[in-house]
ZAMARGU-4260 file (C-alpha; in steps of 0.2 Angstrom, whole numbers, plus 5000, padded with zeros to 4 digits):
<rodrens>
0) 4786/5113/5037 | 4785/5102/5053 | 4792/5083/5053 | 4787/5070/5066 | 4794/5054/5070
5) 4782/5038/5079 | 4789/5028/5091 | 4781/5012/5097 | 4786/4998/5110 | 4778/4982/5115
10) 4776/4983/5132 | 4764/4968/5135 | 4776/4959/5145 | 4770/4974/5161 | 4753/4981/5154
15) 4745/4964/5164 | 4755/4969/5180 | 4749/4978/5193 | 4765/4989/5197 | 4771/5009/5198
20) 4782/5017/5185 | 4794/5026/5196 | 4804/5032/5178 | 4800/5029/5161 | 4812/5037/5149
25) 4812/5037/5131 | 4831/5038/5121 | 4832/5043/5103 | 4848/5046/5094 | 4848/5061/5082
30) 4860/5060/5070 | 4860/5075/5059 | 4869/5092/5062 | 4859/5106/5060 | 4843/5108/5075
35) 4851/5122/5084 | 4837/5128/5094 | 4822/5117/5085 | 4810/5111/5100 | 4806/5092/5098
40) 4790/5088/5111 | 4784/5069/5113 | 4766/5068/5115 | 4754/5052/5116 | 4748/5044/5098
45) 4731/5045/5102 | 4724/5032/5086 | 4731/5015/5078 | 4743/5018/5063 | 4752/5005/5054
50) 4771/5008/5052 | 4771/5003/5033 | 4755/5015/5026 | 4757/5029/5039 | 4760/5043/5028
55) 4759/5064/5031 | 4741/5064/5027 | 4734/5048/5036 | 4745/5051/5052 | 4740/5046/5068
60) 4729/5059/5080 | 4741/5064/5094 | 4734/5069/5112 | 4737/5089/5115 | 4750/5086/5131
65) 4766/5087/5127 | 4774/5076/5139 | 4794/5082/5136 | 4803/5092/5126 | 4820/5095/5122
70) 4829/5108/5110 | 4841/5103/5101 | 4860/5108/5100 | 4864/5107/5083 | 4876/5091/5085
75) 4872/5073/5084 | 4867/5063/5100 | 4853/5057/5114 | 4836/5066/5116 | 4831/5060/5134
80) 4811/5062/5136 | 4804/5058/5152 | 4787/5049/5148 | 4784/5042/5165 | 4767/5047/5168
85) 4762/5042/5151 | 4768/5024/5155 | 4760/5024/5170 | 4744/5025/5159 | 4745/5011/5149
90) 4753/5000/5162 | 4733/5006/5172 | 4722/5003/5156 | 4718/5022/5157 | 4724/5023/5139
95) 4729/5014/5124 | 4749/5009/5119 | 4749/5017/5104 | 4766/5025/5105 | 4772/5042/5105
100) 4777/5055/5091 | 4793/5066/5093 | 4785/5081/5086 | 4797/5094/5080 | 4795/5113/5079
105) 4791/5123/5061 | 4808/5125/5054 | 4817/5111/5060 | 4830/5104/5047 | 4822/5086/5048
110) 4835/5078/5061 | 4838/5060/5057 | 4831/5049/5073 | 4836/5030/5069 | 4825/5016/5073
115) 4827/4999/5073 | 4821/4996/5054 | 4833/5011/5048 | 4851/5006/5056 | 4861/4992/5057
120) 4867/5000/5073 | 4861/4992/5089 | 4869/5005/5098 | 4857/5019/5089 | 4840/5011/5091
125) 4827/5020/5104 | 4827/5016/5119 | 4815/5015/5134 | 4820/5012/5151 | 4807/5008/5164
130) 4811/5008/5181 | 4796/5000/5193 | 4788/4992/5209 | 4773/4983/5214 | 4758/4993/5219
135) 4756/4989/5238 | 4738/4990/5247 | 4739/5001/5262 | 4730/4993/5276 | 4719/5006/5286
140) 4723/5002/5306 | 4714/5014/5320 | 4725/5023/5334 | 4717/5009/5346 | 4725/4995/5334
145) 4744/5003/5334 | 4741/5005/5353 | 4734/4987/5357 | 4753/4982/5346 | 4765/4992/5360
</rodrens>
């Protein structure tokens, strides 16, 4: 049986900006014992789905690159996926903000990944951590133009 878990953020506050995603790292806490050597990969949702209908057979369509993976350790704690490029793409318009899915490997023993509808935790909620700059033009300048500066 394989077990996935969505994970969406509003990040309209930087899709209008015009910057670089320098790192763009997504933290879940998994809080069950038992995924010893279970593979979870984070891949783009590709279509809309709503967080109180989504079920097993109307999940979203997920796009076929696996952005990270981690394998877990069989104890509770933080998976750290680095999803820069893929928030590098909906920053640009090249792709829509549907989230990702933390797709885990046949066999898995369905980790627990809270969210912030499921604890009363702050301190266990997913996190994403963007790190950016301003895109800058370069400006094109001739040998003749650096030489006429000196």
């Amino acid at each position: 049986m394989q077990a996935w878990g969505l994970v969406e953020f509003d990040l309209s506050d930087i899709l209008a900006e015009d910057i670089v995603i320098e790192l763009a790292t997504l933290e879940v806490y998994e809080g069950q014992v038992g995924s010893y050597g279970a593979a979870v990969n984070c891949q783009r949702i590709k279509t809309v789905w709503v967080e109180a209908s989504v079920i097993w057979a109307s999940r979203p369509q997920l796009g076929s690159r696996v952005w990270d993976s981690v394998v877990g350790d069989g104890a509770p704690g933080w998976w750290v996926f680095d999803i820069t490029e893929q928030v590098q793409l909906w920053v640009d318009g090249e792709q829509d903000n549907n989230g990702v899915a933390l797709v885990h490997s046949p066999g898995c023993t369905f980790p627990i990944v809270y969210s912030s509808d499921y604890t009363a935790d702050p301190d266990l909620r997913p996190i994403l951590t963007i790190d950016y700059s301003p895109r800058t033009e370069v400006e094109e300048v001739s040998w003749g133009q650096i030489k006429a500066t000196f």
